[in-house]
MDAnalysis code that builds the backbone (N, CA, C; Angstrom):
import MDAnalysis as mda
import numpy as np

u = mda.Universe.empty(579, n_residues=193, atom_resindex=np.repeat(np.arange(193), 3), trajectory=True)
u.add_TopologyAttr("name", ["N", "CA", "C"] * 193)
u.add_TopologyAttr("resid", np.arange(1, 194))
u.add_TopologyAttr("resname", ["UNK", "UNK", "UNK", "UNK", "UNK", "UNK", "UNK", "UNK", "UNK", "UNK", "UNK", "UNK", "UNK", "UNK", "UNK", "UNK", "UNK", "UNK", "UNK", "UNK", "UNK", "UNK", "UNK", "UNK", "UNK", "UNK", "UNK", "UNK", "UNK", "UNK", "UNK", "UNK", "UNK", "UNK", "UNK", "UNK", "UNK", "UNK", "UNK", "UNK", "UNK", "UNK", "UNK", "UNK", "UNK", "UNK", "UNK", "UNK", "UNK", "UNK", "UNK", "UNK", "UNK", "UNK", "UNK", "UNK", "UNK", "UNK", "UNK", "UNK", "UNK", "UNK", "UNK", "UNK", "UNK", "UNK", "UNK", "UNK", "UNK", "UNK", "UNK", "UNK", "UNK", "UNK", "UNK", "UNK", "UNK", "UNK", "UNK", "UNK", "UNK", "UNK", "UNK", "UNK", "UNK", "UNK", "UNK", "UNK", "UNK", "UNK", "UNK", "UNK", "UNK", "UNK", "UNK", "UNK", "UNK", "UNK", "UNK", "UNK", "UNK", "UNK", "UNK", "UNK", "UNK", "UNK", "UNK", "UNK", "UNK", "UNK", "UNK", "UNK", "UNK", "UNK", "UNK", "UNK", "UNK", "UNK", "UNK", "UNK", "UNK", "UNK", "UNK", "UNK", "UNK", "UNK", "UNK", "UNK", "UNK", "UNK", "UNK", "UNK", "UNK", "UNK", "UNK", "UNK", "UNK", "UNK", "UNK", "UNK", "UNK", "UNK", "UNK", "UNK", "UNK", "UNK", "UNK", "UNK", "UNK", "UNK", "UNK", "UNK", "UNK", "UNK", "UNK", "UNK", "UNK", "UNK", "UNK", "UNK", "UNK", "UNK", "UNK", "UNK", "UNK", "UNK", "UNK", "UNK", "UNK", "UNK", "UNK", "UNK", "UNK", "UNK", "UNK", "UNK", "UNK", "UNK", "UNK", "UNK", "UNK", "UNK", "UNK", "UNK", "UNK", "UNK", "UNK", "UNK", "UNK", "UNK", "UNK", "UNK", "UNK"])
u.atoms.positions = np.array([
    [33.859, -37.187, -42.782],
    [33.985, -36.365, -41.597],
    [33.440, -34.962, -41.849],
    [33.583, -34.362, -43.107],
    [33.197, -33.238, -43.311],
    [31.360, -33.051, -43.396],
    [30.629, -34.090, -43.732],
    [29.370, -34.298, -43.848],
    [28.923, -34.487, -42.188],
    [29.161, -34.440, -41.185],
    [29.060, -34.681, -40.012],
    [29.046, -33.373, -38.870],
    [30.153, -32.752, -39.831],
    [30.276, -31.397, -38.884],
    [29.083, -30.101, -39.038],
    [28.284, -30.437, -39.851],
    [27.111, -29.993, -40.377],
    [26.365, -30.306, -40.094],
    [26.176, -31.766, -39.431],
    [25.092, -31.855, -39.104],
    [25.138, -31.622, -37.554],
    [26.792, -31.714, -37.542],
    [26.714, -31.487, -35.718],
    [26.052, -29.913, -35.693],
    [26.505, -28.778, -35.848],
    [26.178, -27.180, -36.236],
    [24.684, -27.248, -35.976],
    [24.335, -27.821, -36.945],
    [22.845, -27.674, -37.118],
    [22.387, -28.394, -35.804],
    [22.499, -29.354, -35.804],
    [21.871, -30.053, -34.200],
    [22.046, -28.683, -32.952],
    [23.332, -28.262, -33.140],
    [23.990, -27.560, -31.918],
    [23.090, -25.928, -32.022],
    [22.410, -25.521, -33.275],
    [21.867, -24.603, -33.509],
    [20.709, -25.007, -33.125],
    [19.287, -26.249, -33.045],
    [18.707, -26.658, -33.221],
    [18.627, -26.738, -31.420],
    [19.334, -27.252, -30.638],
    [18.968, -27.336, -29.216],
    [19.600, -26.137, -28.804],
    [19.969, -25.171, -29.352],
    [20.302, -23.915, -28.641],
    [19.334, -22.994, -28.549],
    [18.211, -23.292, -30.233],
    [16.986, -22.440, -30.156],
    [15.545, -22.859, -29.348],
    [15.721, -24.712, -28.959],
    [15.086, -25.153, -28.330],
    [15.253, -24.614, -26.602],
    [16.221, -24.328, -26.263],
    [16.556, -23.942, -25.165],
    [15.652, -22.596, -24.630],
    [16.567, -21.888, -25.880],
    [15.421, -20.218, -25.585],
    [14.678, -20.412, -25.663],
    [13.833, -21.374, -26.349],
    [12.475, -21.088, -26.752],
    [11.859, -21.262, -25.294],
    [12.289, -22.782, -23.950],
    [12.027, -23.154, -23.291],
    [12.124, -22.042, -22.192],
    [13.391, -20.927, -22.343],
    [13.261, -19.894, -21.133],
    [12.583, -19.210, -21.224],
    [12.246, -18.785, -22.408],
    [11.274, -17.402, -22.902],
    [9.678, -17.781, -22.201],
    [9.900, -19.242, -22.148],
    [8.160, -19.298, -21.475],
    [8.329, -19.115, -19.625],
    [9.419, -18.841, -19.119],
    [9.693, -19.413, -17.758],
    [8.635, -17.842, -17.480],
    [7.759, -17.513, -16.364],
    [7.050, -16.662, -15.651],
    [7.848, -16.100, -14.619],
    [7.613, -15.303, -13.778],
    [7.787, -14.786, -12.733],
    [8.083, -15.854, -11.636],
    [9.193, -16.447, -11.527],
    [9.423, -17.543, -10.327],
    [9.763, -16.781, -9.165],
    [9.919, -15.941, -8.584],
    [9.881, -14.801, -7.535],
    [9.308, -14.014, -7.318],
    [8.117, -14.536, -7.419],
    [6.756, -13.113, -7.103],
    [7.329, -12.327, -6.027],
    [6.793, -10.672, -6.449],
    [7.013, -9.986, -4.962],
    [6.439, -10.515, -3.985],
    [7.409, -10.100, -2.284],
    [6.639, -10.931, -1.578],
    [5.492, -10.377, -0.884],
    [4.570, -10.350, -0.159],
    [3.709, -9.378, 0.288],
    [4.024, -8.511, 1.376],
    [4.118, -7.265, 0.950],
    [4.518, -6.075, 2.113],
    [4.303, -6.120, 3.633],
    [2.951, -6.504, 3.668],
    [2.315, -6.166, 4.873],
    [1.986, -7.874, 5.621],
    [2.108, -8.378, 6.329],
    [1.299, -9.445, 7.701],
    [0.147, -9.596, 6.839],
    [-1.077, -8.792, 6.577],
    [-1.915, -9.073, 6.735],
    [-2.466, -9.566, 5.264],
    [-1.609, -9.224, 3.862],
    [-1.380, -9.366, 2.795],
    [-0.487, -10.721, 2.759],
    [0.329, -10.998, 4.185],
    [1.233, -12.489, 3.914],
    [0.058, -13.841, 4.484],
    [-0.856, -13.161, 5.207],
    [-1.933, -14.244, 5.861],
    [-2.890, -14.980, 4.626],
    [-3.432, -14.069, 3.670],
    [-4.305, -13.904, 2.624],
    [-3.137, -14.561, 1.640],
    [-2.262, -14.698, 1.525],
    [-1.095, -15.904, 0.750],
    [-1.627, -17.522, 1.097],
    [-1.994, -17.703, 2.244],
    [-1.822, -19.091, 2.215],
    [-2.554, -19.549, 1.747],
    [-2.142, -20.966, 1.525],
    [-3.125, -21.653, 0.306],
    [-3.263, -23.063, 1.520],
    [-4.187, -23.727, 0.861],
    [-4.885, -24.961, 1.591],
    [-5.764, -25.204, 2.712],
    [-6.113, -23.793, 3.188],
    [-6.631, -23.667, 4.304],
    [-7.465, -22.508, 4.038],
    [-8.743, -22.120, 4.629],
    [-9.671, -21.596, 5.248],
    [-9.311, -20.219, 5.769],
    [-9.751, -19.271, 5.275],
    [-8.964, -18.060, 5.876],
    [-10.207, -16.893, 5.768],
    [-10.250, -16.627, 6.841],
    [-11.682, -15.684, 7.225],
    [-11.634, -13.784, 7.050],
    [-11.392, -13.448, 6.204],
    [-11.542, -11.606, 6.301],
    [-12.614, -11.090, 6.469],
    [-12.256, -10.716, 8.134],
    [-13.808, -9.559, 8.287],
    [-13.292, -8.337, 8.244],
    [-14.391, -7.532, 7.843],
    [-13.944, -6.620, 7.872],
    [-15.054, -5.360, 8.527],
    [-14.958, -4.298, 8.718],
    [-15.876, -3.636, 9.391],
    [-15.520, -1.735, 8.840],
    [-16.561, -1.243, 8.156],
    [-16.224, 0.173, 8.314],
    [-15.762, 1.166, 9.020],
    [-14.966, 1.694, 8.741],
    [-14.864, 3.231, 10.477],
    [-15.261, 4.626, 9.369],
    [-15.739, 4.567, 7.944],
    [-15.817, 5.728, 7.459],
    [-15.684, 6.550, 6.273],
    [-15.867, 7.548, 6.016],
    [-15.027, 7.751, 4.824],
    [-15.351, 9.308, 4.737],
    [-14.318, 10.250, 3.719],
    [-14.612, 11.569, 3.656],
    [-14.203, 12.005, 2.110],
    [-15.177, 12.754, 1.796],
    [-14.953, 13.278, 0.143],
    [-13.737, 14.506, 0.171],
    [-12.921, 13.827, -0.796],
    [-11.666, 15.156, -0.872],
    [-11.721, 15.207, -2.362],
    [-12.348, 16.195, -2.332],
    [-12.240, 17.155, -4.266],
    [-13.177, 15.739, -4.606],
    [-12.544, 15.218, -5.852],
    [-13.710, 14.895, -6.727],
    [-13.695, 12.804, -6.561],
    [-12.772, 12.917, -4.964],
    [-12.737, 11.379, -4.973],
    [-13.479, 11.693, -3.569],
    [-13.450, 10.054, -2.934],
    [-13.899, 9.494, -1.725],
    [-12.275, 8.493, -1.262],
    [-12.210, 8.967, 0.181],
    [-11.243, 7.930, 0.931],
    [-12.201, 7.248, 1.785],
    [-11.994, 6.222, 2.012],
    [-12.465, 5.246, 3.360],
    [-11.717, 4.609, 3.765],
    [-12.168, 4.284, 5.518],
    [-11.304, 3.408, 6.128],
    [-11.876, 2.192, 6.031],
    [-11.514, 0.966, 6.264],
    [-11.884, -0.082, 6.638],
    [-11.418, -0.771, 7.660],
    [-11.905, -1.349, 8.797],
    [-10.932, -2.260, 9.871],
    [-11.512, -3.680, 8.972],
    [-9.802, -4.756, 9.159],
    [-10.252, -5.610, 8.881],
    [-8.984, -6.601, 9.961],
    [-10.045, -7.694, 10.459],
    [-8.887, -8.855, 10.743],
    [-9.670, -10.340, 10.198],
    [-8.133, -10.684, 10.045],
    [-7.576, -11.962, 9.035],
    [-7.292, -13.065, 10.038],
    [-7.622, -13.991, 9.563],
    [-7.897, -15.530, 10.253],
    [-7.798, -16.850, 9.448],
    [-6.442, -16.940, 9.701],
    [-6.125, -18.786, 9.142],
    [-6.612, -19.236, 10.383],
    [-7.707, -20.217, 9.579],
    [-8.416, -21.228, 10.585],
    [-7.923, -22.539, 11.015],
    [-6.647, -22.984, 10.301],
    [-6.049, -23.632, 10.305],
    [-4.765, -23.676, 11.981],
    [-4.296, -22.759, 11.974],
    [-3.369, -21.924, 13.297],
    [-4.356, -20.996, 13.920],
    [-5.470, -20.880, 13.724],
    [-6.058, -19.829, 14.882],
    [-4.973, -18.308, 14.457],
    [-4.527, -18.081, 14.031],
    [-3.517, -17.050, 13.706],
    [-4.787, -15.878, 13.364],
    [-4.725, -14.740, 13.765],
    [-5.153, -13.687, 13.643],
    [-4.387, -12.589, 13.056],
    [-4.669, -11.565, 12.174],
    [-3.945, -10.512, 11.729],
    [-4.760, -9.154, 11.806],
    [-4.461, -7.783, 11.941],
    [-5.132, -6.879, 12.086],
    [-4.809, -5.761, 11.291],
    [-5.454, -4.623, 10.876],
    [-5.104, -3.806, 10.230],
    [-5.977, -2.810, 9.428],
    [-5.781, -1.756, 8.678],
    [-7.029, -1.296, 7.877],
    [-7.052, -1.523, 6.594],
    [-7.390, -0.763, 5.505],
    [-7.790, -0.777, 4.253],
    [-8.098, 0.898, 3.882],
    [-7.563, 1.437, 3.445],
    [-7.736, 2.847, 3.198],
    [-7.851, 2.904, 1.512],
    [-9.244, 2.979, 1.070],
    [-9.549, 3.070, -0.230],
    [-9.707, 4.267, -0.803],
    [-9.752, 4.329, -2.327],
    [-9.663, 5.927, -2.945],
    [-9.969, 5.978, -4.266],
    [-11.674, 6.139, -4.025],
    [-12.245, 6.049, -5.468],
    [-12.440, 7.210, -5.918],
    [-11.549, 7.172, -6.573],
    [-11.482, 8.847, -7.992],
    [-12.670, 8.547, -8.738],
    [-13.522, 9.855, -9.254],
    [-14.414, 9.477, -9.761],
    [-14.346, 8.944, -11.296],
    [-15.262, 7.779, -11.692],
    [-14.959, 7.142, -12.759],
    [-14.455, 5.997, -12.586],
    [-13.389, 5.655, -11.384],
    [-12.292, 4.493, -11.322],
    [-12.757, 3.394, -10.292],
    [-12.657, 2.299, -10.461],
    [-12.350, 1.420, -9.299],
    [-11.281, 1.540, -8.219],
    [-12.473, 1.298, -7.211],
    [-11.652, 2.067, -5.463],
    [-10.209, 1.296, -5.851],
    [-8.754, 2.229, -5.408],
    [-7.875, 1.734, -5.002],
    [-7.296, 1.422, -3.689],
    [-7.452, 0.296, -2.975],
    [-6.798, -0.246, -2.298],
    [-5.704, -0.417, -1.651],
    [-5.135, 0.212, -0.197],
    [-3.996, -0.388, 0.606],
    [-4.232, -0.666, 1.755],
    [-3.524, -1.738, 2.034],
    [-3.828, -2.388, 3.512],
    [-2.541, -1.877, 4.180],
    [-2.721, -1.402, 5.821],
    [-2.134, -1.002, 6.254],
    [-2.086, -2.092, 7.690],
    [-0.637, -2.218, 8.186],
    [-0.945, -3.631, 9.322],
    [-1.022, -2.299, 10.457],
    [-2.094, -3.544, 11.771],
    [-2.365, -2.408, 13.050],
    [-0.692, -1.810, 13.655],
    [0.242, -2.689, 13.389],
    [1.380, -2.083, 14.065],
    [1.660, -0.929, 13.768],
    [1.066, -0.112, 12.314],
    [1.776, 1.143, 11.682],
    [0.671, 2.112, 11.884],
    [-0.338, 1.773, 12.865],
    [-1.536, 3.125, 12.815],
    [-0.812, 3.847, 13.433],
    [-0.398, 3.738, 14.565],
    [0.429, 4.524, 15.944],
    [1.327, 5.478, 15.557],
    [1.879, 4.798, 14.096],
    [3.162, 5.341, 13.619],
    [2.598, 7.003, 12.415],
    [1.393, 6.371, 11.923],
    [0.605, 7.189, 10.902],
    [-0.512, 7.935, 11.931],
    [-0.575, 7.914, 12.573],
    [-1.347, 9.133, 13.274],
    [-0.295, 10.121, 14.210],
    [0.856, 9.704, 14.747],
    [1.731, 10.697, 14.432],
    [2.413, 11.361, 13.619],
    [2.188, 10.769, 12.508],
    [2.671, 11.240, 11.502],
    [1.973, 12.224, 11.162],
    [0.567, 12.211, 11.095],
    [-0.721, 13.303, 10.376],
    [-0.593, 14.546, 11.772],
    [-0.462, 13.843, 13.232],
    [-0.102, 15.074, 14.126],
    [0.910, 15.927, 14.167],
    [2.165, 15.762, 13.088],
    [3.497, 15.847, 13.271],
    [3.262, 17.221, 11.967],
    [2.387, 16.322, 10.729],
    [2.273, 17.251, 9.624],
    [1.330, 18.496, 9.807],
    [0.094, 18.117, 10.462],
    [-0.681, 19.331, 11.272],
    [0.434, 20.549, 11.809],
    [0.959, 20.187, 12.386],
    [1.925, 20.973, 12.802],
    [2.821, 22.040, 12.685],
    [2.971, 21.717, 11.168],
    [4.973, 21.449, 10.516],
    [4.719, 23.131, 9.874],
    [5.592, 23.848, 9.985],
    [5.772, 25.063, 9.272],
    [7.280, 25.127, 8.641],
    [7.329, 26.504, 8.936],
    [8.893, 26.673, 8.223],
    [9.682, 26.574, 8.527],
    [10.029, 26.739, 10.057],
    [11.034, 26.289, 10.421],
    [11.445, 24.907, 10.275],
    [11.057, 24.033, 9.365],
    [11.538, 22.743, 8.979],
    [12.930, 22.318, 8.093],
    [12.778, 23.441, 7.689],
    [14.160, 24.134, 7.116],
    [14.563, 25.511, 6.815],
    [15.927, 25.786, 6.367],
    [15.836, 27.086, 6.381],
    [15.750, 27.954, 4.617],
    [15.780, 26.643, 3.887],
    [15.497, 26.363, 2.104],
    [13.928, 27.082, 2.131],
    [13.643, 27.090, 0.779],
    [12.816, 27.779, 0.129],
    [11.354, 27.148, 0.406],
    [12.061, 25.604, -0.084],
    [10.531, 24.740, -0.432],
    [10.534, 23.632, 0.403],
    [10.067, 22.562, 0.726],
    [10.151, 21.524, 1.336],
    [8.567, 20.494, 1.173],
    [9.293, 19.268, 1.204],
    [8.437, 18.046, 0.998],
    [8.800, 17.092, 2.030],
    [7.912, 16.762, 2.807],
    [7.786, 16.316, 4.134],
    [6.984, 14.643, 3.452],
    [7.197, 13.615, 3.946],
    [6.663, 12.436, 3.239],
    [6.843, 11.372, 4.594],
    [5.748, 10.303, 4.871],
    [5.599, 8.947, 5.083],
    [5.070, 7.957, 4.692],
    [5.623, 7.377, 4.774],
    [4.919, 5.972, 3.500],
    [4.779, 4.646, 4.322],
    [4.422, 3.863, 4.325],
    [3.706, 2.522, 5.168],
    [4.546, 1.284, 4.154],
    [4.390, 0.405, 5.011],
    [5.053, -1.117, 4.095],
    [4.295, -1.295, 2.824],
    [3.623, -1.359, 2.471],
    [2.536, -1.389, 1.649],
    [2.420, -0.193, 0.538],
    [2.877, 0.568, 1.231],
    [3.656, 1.853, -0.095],
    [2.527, 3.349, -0.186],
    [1.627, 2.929, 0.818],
    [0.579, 4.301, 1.063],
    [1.403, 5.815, 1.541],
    [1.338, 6.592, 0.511],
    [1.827, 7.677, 0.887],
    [1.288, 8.811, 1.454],
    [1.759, 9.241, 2.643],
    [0.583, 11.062, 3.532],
    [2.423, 11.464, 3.237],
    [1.798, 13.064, 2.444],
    [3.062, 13.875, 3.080],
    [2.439, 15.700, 3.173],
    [3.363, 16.159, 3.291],
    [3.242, 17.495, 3.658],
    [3.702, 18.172, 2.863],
    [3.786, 19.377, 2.182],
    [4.884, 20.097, 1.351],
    [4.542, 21.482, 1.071],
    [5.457, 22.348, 0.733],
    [5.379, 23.458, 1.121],
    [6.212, 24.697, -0.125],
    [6.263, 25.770, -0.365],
    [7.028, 26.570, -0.504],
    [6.738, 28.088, -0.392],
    [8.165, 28.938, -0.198],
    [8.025, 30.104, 0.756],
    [7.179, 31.100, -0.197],
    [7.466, 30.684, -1.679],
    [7.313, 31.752, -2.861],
    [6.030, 31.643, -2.904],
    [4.894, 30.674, -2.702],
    [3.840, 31.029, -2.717],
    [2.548, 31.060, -1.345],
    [3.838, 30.673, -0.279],
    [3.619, 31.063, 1.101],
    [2.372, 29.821, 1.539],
    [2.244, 28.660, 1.165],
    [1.178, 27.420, 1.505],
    [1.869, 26.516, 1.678],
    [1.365, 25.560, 2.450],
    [1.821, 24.124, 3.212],
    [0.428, 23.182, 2.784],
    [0.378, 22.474, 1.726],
    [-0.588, 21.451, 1.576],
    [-0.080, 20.355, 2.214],
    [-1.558, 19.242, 1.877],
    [-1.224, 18.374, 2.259],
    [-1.717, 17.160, 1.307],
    [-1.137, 15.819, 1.255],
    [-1.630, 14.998, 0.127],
    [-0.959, 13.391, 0.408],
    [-2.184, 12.623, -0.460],
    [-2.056, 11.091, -0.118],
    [-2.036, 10.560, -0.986],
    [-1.559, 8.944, -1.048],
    [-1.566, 8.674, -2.461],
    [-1.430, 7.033, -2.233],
    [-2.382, 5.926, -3.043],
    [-1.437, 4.517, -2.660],
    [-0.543, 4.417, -3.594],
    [0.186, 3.066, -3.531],
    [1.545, 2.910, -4.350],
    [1.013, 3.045, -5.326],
    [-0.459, 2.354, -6.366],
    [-0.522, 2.501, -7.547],
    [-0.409, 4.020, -8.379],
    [-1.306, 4.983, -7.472],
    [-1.510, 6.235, -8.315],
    [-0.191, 6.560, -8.490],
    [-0.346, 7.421, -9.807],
    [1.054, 8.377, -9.908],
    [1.135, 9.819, -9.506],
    [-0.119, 10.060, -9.010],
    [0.075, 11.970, -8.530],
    [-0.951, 11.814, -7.285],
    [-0.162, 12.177, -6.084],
    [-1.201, 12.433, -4.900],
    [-2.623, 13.391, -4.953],
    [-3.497, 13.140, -3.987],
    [-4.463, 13.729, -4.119],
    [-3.935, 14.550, -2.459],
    [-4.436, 16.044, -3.258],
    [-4.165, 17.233, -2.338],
    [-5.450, 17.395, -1.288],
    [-4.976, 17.369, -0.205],
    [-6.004, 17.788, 1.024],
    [-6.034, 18.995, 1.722],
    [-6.678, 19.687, 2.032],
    [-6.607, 20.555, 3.602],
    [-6.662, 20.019, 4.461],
    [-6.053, 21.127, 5.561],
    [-5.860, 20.468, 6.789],
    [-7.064, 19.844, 7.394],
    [-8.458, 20.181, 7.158],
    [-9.540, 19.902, 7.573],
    [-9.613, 18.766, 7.196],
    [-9.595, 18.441, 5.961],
    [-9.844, 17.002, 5.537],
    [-8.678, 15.783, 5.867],
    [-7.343, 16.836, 6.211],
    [-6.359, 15.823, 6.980],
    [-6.517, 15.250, 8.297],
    [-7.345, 16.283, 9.424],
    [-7.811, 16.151, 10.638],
    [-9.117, 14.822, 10.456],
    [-10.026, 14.950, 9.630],
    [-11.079, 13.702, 9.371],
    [-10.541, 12.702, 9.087],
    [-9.502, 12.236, 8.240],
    [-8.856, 11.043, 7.658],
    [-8.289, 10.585, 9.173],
    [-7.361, 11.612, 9.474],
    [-6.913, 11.025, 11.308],
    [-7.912, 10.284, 11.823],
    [-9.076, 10.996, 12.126],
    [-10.153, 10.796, 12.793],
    [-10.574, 9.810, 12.730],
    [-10.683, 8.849, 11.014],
    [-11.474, 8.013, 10.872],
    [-9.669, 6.696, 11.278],
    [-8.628, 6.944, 11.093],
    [-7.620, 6.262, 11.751],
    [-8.327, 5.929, 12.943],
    [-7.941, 6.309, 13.833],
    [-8.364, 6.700, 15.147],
    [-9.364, 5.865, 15.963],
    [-10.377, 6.306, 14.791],
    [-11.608, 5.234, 14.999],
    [-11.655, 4.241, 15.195],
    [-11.114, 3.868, 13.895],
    [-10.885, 2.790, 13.231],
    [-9.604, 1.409, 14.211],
    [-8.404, 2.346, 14.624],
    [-7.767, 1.914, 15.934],
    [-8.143, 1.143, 17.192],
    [-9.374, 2.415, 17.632],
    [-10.022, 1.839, 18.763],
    [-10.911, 0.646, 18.589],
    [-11.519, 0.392, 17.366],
    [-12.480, -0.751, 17.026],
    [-11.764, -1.997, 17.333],
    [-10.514, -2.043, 16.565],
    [-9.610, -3.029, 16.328],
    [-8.879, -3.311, 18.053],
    [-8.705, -1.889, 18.439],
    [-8.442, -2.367, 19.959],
    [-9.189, -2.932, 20.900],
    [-10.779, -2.755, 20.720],
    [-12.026, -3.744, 21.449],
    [-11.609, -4.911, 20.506],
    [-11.589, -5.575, 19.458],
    [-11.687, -6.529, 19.308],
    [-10.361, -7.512, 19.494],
    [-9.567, -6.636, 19.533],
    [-8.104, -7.651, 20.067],
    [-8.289, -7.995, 21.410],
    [-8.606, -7.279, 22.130],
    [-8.920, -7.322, 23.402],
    [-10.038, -8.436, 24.040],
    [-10.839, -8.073, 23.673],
    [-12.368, -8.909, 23.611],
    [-13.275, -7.935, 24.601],
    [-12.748, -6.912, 24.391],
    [-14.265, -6.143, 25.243],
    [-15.053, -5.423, 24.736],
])
């Protein structure tokens, strides 16, 4: 009996390390899911799925380039359509970074850029302030400010970067602009006129 309990141990050590060994390979079984509609369309698998896409623009801020892109998405499978932009941001040196923004949130982000145009001090009655909107997709425009050195910038950023890129208001008014544009394109083509 005593020659047995040793070998039980060892067996019991033996499928306990087989075990881990088997979780340690398990991957990501819960991928994030995709933020945006138009990022959940571009998910499906087995079917035919059409991205057009169409320019509205782009404007140099400091030592990068932003552009817009209109694009709509088409499982050919459901006729299903999706709409939205692409606001890229190639720092120089880097491959453009990428966020897709769905058409439901332009409406929401061009008041937002009219809201920040705007915004002074009376936003509070504190020193400094940081004014921020961010999209499903994690694209950040905000505003920010303080009294001690008496300026209100402005700056954007997608989820990947880690430090926004600073704008003037001039170059905040063009980025609108190319929104805007970019809006109305997508509104002839939802439409069909």
């Amino acid at each position: 009996m005593t020659m047995c309990k040793p070998k039980m141990i060892l067996i019991a050590i033996v499928l306990s390390c087989l075990s881990a060994a088997s979780r340690a390979q398990v991957t990501n079984i819960n991928p994030t899911a995709p933020a945006t509609r138009l990022e959940a369309l571009e998910t499906n698998v087995g079917v035919v799925i059409i991205m057009g896409t169409a320019p509205a623009g782009s404007i140099s801020v400091n030592a990068a380039v932003v552009s817009v892109t209109c694009k709509e998405d088409t499982d050919t499978s459901t006729n299903q359509k999706e709409y939205g932009i692409l606001v890229g941001i190639r720092q120089s040196g880097q491959p453009e970074d990428g966020t897709v923004i769905d058409y439901d949130e332009l409406e929401s982000l061009v008041n937002t850029i009219d809201y920040f145009s705007k915004i002074d001090w009376t936003v509070t009655p504190l020193t400094g302030f940081d004014a921020f909107y961010v999209t499903k997709a994690g694209f950040r425009i905000a505003a920010f400010g303080s009294k001690h050195n008496g300026t209100i910038q402005f700056a954007m950023r997608s989820n990947s970067m880690s430090k926004g890129m600073v704008l003037s208001a001039e170059q905040l008014a063009q980025f609108k602009g190319l929104i805007v544009s970019a809006q109305h394109k997508l509104d002839s083509i939802r439409t069909g006129r």
